[in-house]
N, C-alpha and C positions, 0 to 999 in steps of 0.2 A: 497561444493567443487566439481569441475568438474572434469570430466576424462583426465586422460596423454593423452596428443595429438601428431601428430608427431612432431614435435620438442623438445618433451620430452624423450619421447623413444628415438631418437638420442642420445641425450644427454645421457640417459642411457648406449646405447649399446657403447659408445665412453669410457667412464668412466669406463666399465670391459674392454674394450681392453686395455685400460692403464692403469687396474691392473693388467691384466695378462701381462705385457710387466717387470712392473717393480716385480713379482714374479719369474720371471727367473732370476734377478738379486741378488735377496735374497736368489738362494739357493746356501750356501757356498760350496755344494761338486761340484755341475755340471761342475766347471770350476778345478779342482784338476790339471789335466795333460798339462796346458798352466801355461808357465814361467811369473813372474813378470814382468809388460811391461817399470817400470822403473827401471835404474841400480841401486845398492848398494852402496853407499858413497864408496870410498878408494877403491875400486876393480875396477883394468882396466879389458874395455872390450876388448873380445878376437878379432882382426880383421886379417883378411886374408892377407899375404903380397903379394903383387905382383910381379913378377921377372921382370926388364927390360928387354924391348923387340929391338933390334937393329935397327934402322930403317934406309933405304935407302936415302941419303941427294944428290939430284938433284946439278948436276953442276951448277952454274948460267950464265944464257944466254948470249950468245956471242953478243957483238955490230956489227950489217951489217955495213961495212965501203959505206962509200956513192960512190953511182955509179956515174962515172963521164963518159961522151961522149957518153950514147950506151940507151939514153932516146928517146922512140919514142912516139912523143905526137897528137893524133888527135883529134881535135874539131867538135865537133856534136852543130846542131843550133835545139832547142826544142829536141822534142823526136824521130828525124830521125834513123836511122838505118847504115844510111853510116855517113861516115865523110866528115866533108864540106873540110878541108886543116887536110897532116898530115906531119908533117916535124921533123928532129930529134933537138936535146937540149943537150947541155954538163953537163949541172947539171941540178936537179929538184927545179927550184927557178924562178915562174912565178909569175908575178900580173897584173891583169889586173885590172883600175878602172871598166870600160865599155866593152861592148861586143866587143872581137878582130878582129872581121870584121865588116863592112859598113851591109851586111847582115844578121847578125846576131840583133835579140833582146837581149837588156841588160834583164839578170836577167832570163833567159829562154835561156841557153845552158849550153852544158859541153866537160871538156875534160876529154882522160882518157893518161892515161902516163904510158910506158910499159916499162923495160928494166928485161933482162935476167942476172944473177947472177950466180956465182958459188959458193958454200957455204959448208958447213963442216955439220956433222949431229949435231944434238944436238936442243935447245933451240937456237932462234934467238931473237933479238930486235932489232927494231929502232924509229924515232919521226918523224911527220910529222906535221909543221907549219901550220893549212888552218884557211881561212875565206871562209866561203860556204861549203856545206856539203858534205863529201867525203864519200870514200869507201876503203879499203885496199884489192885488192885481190891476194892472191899467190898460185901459179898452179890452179888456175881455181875457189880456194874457197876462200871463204867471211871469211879474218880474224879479220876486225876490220871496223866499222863504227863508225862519227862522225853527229852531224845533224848541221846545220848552224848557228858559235854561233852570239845571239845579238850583243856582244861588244867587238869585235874585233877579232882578231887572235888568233887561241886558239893551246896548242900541242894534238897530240893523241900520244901514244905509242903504237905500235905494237908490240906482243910479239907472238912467232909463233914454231911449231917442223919443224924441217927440217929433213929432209931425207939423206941430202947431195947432193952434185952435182949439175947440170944444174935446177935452179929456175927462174921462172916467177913473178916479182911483177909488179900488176897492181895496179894506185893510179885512181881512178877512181872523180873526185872533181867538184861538179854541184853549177852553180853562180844560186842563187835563191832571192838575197836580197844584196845591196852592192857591195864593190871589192870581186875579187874574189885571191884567194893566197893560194898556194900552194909552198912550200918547203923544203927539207930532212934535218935535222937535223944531 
């Protein structure tokens, strides 16, 4: 017979670790003062009630009535900085198949479309019809973007806090692929 080699001793010292694991287990007093961890048949357990708590229910959002006559829309060709033409619009309901000037490339401009509002405080909403990817902005911040859908005209809803008073919405709508369409709901 040959000597215990290491792989036996492992085994050895593995073998009292996992006696002494399961000797704690054996001794019936050590655990006296921890409660039974399953309930009793027929005895409810005790649970905490909770008192409701009232909570505050949000009005819901008032619909922006569509601005009619005071849309000022100006066309940029690529990523220029000024606008090539900017002329006003009674309502926001454009579509262009192709780029709206001779100088213009199809597919590589944009316009953006501005009208000022007066509006009450609270919650606002409204829809916006596009094909080609827009942007929503009001008083200056990014409320709502869409990207340019595949297959067709798609809606976005804008849902936004007012402050009340004198508002700015910009629809800001870039032809990247296709017609290009834009309008309010």
């Amino acid at each position: 017979m040959s000597a215990l080699g290491s792989r036996e001793w492992v085994g050895l010292a593995l073998l009292l670790v996992a006696g002494f694991i399961a000797a704690t287990f054996l001794d019936a007093g050590a655990h006296d003062n921890i409660p039974p961890r399953t309930p009793v048949l027929g005895q409810p357990l005790d649970t905490p009630t909770i008192e409701p708590v009232p909570t505050a229910t949000l009005p819901p959002p008032v619909d922006v009535e569509i601005p009619e006559g005071s849309w000022l829309v100006s066309y940029y060709d690529g990523d220029t900085q000024d606008p090539y033409v900017v002329n006003f619009v009674e309502t926001l309901d454009l579509r262009f198949d192709n780029a709206p000037f001779g100088d213009f490339r199809d597919d590589d401009w944009h316009l953006e479309a501005r009208a000022e509002l007066q509006l009450q405080p609270g919650q606002q909403t409204f829809t916006i019809i596009h094909d080609g990817a827009i942007r929503v902005v009001i008083n200056g911040e990014q409320v709502a973007a869409d990207g340019d859908p595949a297959d067709g005209e798609r809606s976005l809803t804008v849902l936004f806090p007012s402050e009340g008073g004198s508002t700015s919405i910009t629809v800001i709508a870039s032809d990247r692929s296709g017609p290009l369409v834009v309008r309010w709901q």
